[in-house]
C-alpha positions, -999 to +999 in steps of 0.1 A: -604-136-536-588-163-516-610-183-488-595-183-457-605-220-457-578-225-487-553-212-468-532-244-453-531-242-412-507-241-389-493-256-360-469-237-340-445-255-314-429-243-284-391-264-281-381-262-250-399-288-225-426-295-258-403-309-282-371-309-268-358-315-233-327-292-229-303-288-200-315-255-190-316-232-159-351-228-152-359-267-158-327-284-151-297-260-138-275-285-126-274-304-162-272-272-175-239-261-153-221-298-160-228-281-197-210-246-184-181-265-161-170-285-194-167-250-213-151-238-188-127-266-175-122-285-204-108-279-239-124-279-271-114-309-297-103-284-320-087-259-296-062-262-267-077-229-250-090-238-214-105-207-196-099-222-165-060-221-169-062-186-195-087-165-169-072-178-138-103-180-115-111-219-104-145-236-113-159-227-079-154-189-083-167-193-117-199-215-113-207-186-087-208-156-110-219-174-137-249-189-113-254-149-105-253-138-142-276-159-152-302-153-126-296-114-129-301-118-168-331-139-169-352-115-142-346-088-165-354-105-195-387-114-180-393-083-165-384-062-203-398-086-221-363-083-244-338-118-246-302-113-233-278-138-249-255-163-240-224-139-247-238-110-223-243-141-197-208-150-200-197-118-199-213-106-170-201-139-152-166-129-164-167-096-152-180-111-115-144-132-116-129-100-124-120-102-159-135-072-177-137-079-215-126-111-225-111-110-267-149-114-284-130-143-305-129-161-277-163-152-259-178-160-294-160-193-293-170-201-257-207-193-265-202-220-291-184-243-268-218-240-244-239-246-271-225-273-285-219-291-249-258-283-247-269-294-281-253-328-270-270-332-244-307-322-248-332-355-255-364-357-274-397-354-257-417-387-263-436-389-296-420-359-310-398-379-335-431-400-349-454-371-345-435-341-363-428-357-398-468-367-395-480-332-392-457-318-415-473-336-444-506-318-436-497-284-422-472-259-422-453-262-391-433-231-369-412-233-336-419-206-312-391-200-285-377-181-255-341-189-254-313-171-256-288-188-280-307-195-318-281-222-326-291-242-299-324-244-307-318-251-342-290-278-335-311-301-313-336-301-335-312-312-370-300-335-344-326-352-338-339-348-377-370-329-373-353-294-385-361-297-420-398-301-411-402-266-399-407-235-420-397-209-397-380-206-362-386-178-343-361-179-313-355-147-285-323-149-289-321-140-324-353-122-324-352-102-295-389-103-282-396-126-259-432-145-258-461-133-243-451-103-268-477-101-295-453-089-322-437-128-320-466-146-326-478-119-352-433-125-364-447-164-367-479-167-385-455-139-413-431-163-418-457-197-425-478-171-445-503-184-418-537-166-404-540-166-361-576-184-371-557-213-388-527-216-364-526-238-334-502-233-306-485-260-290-464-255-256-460-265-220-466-225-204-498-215-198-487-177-199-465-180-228-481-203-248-512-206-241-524-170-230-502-150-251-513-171-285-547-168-274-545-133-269-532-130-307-561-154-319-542-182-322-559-220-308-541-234-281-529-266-269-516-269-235-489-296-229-489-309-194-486-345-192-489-346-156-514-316-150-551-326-142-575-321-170-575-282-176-609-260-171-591-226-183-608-212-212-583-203-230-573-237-237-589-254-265-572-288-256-552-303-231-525-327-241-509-351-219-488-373-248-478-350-283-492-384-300-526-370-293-522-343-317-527-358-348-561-368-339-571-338-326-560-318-356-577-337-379-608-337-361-604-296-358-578-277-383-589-303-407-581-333-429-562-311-454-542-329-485-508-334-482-486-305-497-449-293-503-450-260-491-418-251-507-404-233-474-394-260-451-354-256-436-353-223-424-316-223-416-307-236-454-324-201-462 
């Protein structure tokens, strides 16, 4: 019978705002419209299709229903619990310039557009870059996310070179569930082979990250640089700089050998 002390832990990692600082609407909007107006107004390198000029309506109209989209979509995403994506969002704004279903060649390749324009212009959160490789020589390591476009999350993180450090993504968009869910933290600790008891949680929301994980028996590790020194419970520690994390894993999931645990690279799967 196998201790539950040989089983290697875990540590699993929110992206957005943890690891990765993206142009997004909740944290950033107007980065994350510069990211829409270039999908929109501009052409691709390898494409001479500019919606702008093929749909008719200007940028203003279209920043509008786009801006109304993605509001509509993310309140029912949080109140279903269930990710919309990136092409519904488009769609929707399309439909609120009055074009009803756009070719899905070229929704498909706008979504890419937007997620490329994105990808380019998300930065690292400080520490991540010398932190990441550190833990992954000791424990098995996850991202946990609620976005809507997988590639995204997937493409900052090869960009920045920490993607083949992770054995498995877990991503809303791709998924479907978004966190508190249970069923994606119980979708997590299946894919590292990990046990909740073993697994630390690592993210900047206290309902998503910190609450939910708990609730699943996970140990938590709230991520609020510029938050007072937290009192909730369900917070086992309180980070205010990711370079505190090695410590604090040694001292607590333990000073486990180094190991290859032969399912790193999700995205090569």
């Amino acid at each position: 019978m196998t201790n539950r002390r040989d089983v290697p832990a875990a540590i699993l990692f929110d992206w957005g705002e943890t690891l990765v600082r993206i142009p997004g609407m909740i944290h950033s909007a107007e980065r994350h419209l510069r990211c829409v107006e270039k999908m929109y107004c501009e052409a691709d390198h390898a494409s001479s299709f500019v919606p702008a000029g093929r749909y008719g309506a200007g940028w203003a109209e279209f920043r509008a229903a786009y801006l109304a989209a993605a509001h509509r979509h993310i309140a029912r995403s949080a109140e279903t619990g269930r990710e919309h994506s990136f092409g519904d969002r488009l769609a929707a704004a399309f439909a609120g310039v009055g074009v009803d279903d756009p070719p899905e060649t070229e929704l498909a390749e706008l979504v890419t557009r937007l997620a490329g324009h994105i990808v380019a212009d998300a930065v690292m959160v400080e520490g991540a870059q010398e932190v990441i490789p550190a833990l992954a020589a000791r424990y098995r390591l996850g991202v946990v996310s609620n976005y809507p476009c997988a590639p995204v999350v997937a493409g900052t993180l090869e960009r920045f070179g920490l993607l083949r450090f992770f054995g498995g993504l877990v991503v809303s968009g791709e998924f479907g569930w978004l966190k508190p869910h249970p069923v994606v933290y119980r979708e997590a600790l299946r894919r590292l082979d990990a046990r909740p008891e073993r697994t630390l949680f690592v993210g900047d929301d206290l309902r998503c990250d910190v609450k939910g994980a708990k609730g699943s028996g996970l140990r938590t590790a709230w991520f609020a640089p510029h938050a007072h020194r937290a009192t909730d419970p369900d917070i086992d520690v309180h980070l205010a700089d990711l370079r505190e994390l090695p410590g604090w894993c040694r001292d607590n999931l333990g000073p486990q050998d180094a190991f290859d645990d032969g399912n790193r690279n999700p995205v090569a799967d």
